[in-house]
KOLVO-321799 format. One line per field, with one value per atom (N, C-alpha, C): x, y, z; residue in three letters. Coordinates in steps of 0.02 Angstrom, whole numbers, padded with zeros to 5 digits. Each point is the difference from the previous one (the first is absolute). Layout:
xx	[X,...]
yy	[Y,...]
zz	[Z,...]
roti	[ala,...]
This chain:
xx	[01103,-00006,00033,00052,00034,-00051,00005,-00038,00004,00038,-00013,-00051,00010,-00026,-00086,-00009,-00078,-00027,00052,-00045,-00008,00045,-00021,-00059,-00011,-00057,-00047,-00018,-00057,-00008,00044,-00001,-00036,00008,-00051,-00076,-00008,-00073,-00046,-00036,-00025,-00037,-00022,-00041,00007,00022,00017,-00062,-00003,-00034,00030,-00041,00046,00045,00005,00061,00055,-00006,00052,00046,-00058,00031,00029,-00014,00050,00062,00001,00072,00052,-00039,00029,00033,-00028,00018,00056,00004,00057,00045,-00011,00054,00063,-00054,00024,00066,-00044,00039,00064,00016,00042,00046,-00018,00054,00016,-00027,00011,00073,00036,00076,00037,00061,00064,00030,00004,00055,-00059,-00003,-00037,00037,-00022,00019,-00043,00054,-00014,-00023,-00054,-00004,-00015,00057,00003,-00014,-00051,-00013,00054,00049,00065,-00004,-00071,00027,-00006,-00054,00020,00063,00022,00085,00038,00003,00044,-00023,-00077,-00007,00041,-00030,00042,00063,00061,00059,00015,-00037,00004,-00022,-00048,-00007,00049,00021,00058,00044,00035,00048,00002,-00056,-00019,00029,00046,00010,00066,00031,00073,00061,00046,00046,-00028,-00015,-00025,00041,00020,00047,-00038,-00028,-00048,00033,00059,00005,-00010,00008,-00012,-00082,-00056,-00066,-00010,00020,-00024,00000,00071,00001,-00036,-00040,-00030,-00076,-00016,-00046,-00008,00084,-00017,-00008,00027,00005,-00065,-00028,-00072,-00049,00008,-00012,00007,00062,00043,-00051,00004,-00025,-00060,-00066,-00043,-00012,00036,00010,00011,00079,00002,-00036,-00050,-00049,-00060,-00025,-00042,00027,00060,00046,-00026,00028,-00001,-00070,-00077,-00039,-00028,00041,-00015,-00014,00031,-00047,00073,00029,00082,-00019,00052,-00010,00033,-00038,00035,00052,-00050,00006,-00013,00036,-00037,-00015,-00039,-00024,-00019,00012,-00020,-00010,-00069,-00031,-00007,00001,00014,-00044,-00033,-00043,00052,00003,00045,-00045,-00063,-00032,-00015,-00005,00005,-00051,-00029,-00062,-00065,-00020,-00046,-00050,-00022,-00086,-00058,00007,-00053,-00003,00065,-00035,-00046,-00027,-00048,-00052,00009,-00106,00019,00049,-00002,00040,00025,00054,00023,-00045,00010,00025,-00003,00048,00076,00003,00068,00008,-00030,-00004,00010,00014,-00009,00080,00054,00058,00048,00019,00040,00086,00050,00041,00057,00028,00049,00070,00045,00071,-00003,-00066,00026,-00027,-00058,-00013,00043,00037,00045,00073,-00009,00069,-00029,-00071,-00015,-00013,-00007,-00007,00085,00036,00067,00025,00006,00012,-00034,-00060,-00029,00039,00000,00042,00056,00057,00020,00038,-00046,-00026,-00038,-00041,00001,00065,00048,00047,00052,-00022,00058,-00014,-00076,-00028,00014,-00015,00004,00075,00059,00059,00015,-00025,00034,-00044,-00074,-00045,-00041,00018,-00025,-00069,-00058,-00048,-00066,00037,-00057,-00019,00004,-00055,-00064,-00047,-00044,-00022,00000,-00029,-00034,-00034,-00051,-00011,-00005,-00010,-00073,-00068,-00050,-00042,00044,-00022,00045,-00033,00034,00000,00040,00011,-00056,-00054,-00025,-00058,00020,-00052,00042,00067,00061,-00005,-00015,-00010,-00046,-00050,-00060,00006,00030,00000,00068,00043,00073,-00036,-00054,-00029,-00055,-00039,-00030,00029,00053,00054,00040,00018,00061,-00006,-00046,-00012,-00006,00064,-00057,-00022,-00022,-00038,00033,00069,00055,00009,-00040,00036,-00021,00045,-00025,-00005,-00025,-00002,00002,00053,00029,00019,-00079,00008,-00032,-00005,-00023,-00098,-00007,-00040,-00029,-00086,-00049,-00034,00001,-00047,00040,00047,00029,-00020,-00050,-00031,-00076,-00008,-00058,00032,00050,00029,00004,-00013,-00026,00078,-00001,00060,00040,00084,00016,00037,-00014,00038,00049,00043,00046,00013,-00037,00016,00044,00066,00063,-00008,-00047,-00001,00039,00030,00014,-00039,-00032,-00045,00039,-00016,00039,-00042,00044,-00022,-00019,00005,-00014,00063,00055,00068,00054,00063,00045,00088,00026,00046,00063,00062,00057,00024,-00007,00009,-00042,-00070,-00077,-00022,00018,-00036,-00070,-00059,-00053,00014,-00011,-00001,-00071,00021,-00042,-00003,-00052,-00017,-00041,00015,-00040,-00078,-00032,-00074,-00014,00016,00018,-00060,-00006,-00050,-00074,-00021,-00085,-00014,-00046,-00027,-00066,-00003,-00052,-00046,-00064,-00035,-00027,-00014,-00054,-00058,-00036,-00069,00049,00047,00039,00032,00023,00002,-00051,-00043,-00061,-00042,00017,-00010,00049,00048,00044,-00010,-00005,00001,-00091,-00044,-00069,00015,00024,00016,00054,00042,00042,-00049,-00041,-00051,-00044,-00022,-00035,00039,00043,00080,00003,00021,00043,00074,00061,00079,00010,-00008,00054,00070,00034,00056,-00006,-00019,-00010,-00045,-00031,-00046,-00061,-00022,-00066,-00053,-00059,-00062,-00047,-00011,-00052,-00074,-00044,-00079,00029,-00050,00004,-00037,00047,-00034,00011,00029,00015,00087,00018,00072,-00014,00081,00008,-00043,-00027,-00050,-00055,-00031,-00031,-00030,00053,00000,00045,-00001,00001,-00034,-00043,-00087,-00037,-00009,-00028,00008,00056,00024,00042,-00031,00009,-00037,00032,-00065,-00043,00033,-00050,00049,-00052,00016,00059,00029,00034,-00040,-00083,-00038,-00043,00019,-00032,00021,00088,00052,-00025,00010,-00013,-00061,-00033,-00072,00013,-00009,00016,00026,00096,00027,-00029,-00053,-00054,-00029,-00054,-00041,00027,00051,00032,00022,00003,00049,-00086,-00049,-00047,-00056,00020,-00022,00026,00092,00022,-00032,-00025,-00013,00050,-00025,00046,00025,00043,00004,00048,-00040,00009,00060,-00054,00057,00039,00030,00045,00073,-00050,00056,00040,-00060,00011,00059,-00013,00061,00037,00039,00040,00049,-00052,00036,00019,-00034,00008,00078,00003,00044,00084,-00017,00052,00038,-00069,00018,00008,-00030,00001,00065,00032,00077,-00009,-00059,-00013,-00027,00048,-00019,-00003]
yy	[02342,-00073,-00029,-00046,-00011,-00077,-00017,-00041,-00075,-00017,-00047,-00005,00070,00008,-00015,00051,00014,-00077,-00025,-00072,-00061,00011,-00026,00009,00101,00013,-00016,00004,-00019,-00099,-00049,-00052,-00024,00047,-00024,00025,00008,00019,-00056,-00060,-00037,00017,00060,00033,00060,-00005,00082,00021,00050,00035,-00028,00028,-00008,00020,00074,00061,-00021,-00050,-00011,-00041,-00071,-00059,00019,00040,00017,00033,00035,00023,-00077,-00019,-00047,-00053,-00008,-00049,00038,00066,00044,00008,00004,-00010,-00054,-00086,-00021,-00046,00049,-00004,00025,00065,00038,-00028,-00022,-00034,-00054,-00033,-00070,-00001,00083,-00004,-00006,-00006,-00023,00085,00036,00068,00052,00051,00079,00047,00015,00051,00076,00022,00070,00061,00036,00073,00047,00033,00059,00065,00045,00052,00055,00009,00017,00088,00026,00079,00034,-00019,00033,-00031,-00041,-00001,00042,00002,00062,00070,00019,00049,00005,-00046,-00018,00040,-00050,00040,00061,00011,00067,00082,-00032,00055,00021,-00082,-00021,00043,00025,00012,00069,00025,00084,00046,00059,00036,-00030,-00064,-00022,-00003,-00009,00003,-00086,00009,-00047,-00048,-00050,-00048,-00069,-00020,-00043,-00057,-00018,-00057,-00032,00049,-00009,-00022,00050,00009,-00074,-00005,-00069,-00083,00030,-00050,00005,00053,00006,-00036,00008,-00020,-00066,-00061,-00057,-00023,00026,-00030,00000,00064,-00018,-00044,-00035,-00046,-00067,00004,-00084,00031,00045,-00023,-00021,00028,-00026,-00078,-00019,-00090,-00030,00040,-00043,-00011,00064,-00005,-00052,-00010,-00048,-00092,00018,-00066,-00022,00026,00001,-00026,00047,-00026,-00070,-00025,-00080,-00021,00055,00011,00000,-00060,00008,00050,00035,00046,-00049,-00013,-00033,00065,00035,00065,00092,00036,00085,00008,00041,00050,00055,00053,00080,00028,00031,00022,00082,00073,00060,00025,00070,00050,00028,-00016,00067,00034,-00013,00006,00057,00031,00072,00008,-00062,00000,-00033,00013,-00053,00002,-00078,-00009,00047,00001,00015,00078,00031,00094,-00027,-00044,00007,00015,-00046,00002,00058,00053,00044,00048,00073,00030,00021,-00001,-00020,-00015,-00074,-00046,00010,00019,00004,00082,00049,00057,00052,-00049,00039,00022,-00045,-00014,00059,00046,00043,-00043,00034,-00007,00065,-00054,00042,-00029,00019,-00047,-00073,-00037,-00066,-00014,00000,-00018,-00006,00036,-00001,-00053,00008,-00043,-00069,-00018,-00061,-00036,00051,-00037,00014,00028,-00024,-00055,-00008,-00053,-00069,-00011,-00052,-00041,00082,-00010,-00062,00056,-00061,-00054,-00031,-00043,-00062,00026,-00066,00005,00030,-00003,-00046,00005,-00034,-00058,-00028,-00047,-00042,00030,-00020,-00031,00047,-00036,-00046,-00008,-00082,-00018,-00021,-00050,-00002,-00002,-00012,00031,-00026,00021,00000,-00002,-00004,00051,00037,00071,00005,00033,00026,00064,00043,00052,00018,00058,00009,00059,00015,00066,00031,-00065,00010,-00002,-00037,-00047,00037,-00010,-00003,-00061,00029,-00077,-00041,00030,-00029,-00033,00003,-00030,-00058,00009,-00045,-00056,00006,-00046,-00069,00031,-00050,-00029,00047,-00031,-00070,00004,-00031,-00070,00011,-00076,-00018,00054,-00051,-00039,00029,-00023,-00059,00045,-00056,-00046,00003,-00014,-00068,-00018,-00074,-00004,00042,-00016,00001,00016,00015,00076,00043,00083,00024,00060,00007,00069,00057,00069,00059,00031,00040,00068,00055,00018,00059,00070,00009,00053,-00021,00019,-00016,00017,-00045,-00021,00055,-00029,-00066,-00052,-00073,-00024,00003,-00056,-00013,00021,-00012,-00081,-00024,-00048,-00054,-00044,-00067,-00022,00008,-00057,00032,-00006,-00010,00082,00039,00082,00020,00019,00026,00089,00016,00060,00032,00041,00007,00070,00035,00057,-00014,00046,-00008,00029,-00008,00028,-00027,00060,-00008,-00049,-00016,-00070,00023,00070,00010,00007,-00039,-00027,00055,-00012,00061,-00044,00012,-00057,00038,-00045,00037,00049,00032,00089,00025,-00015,00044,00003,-00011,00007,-00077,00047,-00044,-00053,-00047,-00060,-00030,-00008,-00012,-00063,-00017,-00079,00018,-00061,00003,-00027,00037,00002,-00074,-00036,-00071,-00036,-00045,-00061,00019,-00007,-00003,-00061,-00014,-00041,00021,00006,00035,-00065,-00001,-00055,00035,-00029,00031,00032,00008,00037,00066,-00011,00064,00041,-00040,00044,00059,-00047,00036,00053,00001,00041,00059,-00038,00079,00048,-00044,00059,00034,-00026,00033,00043,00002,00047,00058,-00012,00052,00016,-00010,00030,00036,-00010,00043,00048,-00007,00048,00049,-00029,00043,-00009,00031,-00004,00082,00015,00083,-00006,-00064,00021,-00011,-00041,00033,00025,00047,00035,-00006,-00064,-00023,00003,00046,-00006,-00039,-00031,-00047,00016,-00023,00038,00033,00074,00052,-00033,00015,-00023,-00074,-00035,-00067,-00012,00002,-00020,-00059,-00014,-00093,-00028,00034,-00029,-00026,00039,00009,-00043,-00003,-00041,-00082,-00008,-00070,-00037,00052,-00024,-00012,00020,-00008,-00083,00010,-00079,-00081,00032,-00044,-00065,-00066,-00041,-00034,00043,-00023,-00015,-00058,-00010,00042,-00027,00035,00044,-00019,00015,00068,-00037,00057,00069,-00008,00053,00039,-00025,00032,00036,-00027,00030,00061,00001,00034,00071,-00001,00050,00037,-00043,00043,00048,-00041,00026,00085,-00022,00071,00073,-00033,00049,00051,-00077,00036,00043,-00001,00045,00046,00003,00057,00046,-00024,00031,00023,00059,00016,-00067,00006,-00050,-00064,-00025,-00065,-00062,-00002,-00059,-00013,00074,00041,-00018,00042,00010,-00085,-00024,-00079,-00034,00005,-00036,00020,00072,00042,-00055,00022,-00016,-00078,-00053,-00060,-00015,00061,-00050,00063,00030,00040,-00031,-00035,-00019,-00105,-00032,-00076,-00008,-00044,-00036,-00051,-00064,-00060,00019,00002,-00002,-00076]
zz	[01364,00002,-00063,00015,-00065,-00018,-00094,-00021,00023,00029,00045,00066,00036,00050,-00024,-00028,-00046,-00033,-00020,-00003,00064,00042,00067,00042,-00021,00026,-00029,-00073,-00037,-00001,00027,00014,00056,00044,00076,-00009,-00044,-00014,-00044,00031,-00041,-00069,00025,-00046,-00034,-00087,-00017,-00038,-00017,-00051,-00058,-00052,-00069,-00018,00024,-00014,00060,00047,00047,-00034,-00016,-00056,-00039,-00041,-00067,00023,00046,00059,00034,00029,00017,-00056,-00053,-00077,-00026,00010,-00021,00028,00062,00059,-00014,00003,-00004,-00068,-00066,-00057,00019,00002,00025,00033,00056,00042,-00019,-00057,-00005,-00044,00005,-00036,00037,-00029,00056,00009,-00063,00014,-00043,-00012,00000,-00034,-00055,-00027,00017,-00009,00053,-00061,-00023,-00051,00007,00020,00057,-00047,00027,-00006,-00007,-00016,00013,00011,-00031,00005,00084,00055,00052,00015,-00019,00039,-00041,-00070,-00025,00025,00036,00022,00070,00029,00104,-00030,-00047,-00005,-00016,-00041,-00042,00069,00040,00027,00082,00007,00053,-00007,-00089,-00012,-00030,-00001,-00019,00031,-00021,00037,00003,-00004,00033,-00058,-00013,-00069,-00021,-00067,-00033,-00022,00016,-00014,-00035,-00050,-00030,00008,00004,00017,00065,00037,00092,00020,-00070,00000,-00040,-00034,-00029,00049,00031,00056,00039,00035,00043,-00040,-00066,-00014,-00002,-00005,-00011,00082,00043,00068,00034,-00050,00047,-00019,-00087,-00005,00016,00015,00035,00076,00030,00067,-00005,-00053,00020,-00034,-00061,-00016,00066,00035,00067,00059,-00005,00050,-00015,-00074,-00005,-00011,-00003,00016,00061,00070,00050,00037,-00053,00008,-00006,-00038,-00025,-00079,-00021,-00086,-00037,-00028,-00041,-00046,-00023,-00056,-00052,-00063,-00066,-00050,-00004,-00035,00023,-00044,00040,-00092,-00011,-00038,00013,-00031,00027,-00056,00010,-00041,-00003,-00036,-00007,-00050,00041,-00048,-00019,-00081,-00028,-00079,00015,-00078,-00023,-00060,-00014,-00031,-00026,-00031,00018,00062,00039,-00032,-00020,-00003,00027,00043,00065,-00042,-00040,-00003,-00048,-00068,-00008,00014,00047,00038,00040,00040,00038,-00009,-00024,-00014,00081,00049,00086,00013,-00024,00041,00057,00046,00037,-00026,-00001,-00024,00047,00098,00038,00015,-00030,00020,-00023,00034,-00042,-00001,-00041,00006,00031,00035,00056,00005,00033,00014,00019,00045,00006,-00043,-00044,-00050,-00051,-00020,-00057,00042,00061,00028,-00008,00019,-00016,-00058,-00040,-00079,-00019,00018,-00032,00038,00065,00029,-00029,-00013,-00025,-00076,-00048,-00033,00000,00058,00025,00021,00030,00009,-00030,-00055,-00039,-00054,-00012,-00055,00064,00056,00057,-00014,00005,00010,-00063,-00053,-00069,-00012,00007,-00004,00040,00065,00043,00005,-00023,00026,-00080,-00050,-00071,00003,-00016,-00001,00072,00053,00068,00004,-00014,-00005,-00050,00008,-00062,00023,-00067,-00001,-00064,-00008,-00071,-00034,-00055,-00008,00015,00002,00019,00059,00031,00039,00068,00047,00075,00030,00066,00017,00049,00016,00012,-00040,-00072,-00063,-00019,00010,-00021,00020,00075,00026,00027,-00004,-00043,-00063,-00052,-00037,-00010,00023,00014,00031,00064,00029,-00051,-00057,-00029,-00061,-00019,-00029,00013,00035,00008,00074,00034,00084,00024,00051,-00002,00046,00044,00071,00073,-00016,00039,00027,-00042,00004,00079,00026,00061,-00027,-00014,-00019,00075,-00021,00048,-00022,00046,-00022,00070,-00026,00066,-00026,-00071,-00019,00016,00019,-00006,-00054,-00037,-00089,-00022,00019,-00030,00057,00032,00053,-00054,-00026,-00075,00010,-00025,-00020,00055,-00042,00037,00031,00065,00027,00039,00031,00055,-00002,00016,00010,00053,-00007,00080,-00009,00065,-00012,00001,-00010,00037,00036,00020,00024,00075,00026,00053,00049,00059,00051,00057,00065,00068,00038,00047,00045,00059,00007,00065,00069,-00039,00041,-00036,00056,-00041,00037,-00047,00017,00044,00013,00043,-00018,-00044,-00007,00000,00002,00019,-00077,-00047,-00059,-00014,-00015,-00008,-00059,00023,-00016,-00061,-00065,-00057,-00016,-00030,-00024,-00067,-00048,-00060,00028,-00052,-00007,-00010,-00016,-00031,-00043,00015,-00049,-00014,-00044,00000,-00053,-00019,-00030,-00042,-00064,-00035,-00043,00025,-00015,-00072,-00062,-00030,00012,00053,00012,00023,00036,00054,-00059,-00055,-00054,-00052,00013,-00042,00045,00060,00066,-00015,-00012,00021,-00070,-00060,-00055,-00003,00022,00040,00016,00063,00055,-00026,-00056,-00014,-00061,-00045,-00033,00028,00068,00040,00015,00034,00037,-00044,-00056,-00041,00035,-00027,00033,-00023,00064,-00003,-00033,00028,-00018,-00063,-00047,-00099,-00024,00048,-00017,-00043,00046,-00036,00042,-00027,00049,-00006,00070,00007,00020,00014,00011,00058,-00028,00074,00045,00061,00074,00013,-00023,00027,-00010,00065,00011,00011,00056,00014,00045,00046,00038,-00024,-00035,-00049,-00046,-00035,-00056,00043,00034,00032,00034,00038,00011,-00061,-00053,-00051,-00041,00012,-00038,00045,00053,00052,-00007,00004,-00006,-00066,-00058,-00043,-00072,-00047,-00034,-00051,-00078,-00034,-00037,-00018,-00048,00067,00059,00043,00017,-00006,00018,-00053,-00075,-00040,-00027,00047,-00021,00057,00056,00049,-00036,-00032,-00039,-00051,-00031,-00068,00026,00065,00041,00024,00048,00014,-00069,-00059,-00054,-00026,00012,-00040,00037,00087,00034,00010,-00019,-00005,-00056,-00066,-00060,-00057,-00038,-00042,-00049,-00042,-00059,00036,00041,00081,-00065,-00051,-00049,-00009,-00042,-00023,00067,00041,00062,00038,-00011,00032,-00048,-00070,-00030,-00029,00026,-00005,00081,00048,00040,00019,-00021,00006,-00043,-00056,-00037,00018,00057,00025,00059,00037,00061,-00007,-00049,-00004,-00039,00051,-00001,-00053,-00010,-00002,-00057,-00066,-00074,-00004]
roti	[unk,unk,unk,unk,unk,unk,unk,unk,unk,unk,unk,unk,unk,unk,unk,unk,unk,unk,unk,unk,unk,unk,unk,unk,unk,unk,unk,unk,unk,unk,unk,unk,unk,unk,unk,unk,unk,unk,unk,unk,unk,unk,unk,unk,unk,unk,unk,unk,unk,unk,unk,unk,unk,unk,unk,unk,unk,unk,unk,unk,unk,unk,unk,unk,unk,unk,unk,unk,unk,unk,unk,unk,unk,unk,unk,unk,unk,unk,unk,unk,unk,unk,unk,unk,unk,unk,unk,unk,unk,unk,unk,unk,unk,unk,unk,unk,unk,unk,unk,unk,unk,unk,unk,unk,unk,unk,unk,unk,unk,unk,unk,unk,unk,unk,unk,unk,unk,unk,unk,unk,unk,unk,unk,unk,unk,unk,unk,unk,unk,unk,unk,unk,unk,unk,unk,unk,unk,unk,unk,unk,unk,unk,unk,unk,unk,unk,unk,unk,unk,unk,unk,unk,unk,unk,unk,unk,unk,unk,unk,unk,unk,unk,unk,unk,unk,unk,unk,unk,unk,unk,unk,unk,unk,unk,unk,unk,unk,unk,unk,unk,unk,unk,unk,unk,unk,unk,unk,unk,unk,unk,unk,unk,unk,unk,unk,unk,unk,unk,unk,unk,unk,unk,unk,unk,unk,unk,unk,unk,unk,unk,unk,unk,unk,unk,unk,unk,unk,unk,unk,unk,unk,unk,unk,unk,unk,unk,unk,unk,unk,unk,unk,unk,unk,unk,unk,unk,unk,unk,unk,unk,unk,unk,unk,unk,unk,unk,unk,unk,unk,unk,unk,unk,unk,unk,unk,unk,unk,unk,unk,unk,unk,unk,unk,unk,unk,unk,unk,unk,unk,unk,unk,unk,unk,unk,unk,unk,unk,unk,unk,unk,unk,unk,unk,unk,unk,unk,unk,unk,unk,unk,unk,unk,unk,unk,unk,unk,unk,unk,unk,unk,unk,unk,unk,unk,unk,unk,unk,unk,unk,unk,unk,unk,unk,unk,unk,unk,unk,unk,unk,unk,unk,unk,unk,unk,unk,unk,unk,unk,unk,unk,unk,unk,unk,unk,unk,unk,unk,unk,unk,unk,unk,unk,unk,unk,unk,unk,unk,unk,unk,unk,unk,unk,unk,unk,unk,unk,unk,unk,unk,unk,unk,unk,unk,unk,unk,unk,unk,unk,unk,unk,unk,unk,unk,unk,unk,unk,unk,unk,unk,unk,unk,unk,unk,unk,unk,unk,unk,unk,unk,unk,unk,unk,unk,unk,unk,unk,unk,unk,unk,unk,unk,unk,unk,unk,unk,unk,unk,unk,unk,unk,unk,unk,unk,unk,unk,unk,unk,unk,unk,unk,unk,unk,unk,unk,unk,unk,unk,unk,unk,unk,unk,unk,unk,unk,unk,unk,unk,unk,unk,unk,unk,unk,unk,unk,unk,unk,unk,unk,unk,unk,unk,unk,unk,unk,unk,unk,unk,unk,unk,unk,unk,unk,unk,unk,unk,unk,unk,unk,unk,unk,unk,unk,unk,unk,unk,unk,unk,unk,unk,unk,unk,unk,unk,unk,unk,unk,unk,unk,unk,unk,unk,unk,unk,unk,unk,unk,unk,unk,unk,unk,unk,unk,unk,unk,unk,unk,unk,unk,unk,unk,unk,unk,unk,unk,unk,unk,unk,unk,unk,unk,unk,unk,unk,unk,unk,unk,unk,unk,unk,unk,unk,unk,unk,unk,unk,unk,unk,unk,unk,unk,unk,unk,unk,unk,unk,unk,unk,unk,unk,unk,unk,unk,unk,unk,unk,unk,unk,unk,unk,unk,unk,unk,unk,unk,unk,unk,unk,unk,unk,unk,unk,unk,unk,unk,unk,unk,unk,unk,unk,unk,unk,unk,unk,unk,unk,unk,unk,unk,unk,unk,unk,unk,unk,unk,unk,unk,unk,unk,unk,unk,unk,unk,unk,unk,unk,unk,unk,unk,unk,unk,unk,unk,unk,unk,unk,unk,unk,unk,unk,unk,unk,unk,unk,unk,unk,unk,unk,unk,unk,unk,unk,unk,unk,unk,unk,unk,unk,unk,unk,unk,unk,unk,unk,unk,unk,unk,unk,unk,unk,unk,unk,unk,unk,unk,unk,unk,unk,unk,unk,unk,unk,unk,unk,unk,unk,unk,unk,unk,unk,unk,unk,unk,unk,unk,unk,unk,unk,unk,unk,unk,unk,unk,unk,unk,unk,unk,unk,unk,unk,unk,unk,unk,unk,unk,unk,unk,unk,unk,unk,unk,unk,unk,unk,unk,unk,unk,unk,unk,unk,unk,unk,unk,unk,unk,unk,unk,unk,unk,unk,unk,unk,unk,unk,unk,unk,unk,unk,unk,unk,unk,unk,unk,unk,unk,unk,unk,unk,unk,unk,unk,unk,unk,unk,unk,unk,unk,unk,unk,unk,unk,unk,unk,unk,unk,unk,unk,unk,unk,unk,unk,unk,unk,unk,unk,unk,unk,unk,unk,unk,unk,unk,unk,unk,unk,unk,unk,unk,unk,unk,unk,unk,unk,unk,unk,unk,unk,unk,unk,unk,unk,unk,unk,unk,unk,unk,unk,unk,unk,unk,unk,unk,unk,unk,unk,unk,unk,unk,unk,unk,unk,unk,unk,unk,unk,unk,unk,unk,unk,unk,unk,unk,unk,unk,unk,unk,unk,unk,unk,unk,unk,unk,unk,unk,unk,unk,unk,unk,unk,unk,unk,unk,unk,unk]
């Protein structure tokens, strides 16, 4: 449902909740711009290419192009949607010294390194030195920081209520406001040469409560993929019945509740992981 749609729907309803209202007041900030700046998650697309092109004779300029086209398609696809693009920004994990190993020497500990790995961090490479010479400074990257810390911080920075964040993560749906997913998923359809037919994941809309929901629910979770554990025995089902429904002071009470029935040093573990897994410094 793109953010127009979502405030049409939340409009026919005489009556919201509180957590609807504050959606709908955001909604309609948002839209109240003329053009959208776009702050794209940029590393699964240097991955998409990088693994497109594994195995094939490596031609980086051919790969770089392939990396900007898939950016112009998806600007042009949210063009199309009704949303002008003003601006692109693309944002890149390249940090060698992450925050996060403090609180965890874990952190992402599950990841070995192999050939696309090393093809995707040289490609990224680059790629922002591409980016850097014809587009001055529209990139960011960090030595501490990844890009999905970058980027919160860039809208509390610099944001004026315009950003659309695109990305195909879920941990930057924490963040208050308008997201496009670019994953591609099949339609079910397969076109005049028989190949299945893909569409982007597209629009969501992240209210503040839906934020404070999702980083709950990934404190419960835990994320395999950076190898962070969350209370034994409660996955996504789980941990979404739990915090269904209820206040910010309730979610959070809810997450104590669970750490300190898990046991063991519950504290410790809780703000190790809050400050592994919370986007919203």
């Amino acid at each position: 449902m793109t953010p127009r749609q979502e405030l049409e729907f939340l409009s026919n309803f005489i009556k919201l909740s509180k957590n609807e209202a504050v959606k709908r007041d955001c909604l309609e900030s948002f839209l109240s711009h003329d053009s959208f700046d776009l702050l794209i998650d940029a590393d699964s697309i240097v991955y998409n290419v990088a693994h497109f092109w594994l195995g094939k004779e490596l031609i980086y300029s051919d790969m770089i192009e392939d990396f900007h086209s898939q950016v112009r398609a998806i600007a042009l696809h949210i063009e199309e949607q009704g949303y002008p693009v003003n601006g692109i920004r693309t944002f890149f994990t390249t940090c060698t010294n992450n925050f996060r190993l403090e609180f965890s020497k874990d952190y992402k500990g599950n990841r070995e390194r192999n050939e696309l790995s090393d093809l995707v961090h040289s490609l990224k490479r680059q790629v922002i030195e591409n980016i850097e010479f014809s587009f001055s400074d529209f990139c960011e990257y960090s030595e501490e920081l990844e890009a999905d810390d970058l980027i919160p911080l860039y809208i509390k920075n610099r944001g004026r209520g315009n950003e659309i964040v695109v990305s195909i993560d879920k941990d930057l749906k924490q963040i208050t406001g308008c997201h496009f997913d670019y994953y591609k998923k099949k339609t079910g359809e397969v076109d005049e040469w028989n190949n299945p037919i893909k569409e982007y994941k597209g629009f969501t809309f992240t209210s503040p409560s839906e934020g404070t929901e999702l980083l709950g629910r990934l404190l419960l979770e835990g994320d395999t993929v950076d190898n962070i554990k969350g209370v034994k025995g409660i996955g996504k089902v789980k941990a979404k019945k739990l915090l269904k429904d209820r206040s910010e002071y309730g979610k959070f009470r809810k997450v104590v509740e669970a750490y300190i029935e898990e046991g063991g040093d519950w504290k410790e573990k809780l703000t190790v992981n809050y400050h592994l897994i919370n986007l919203i410094k």
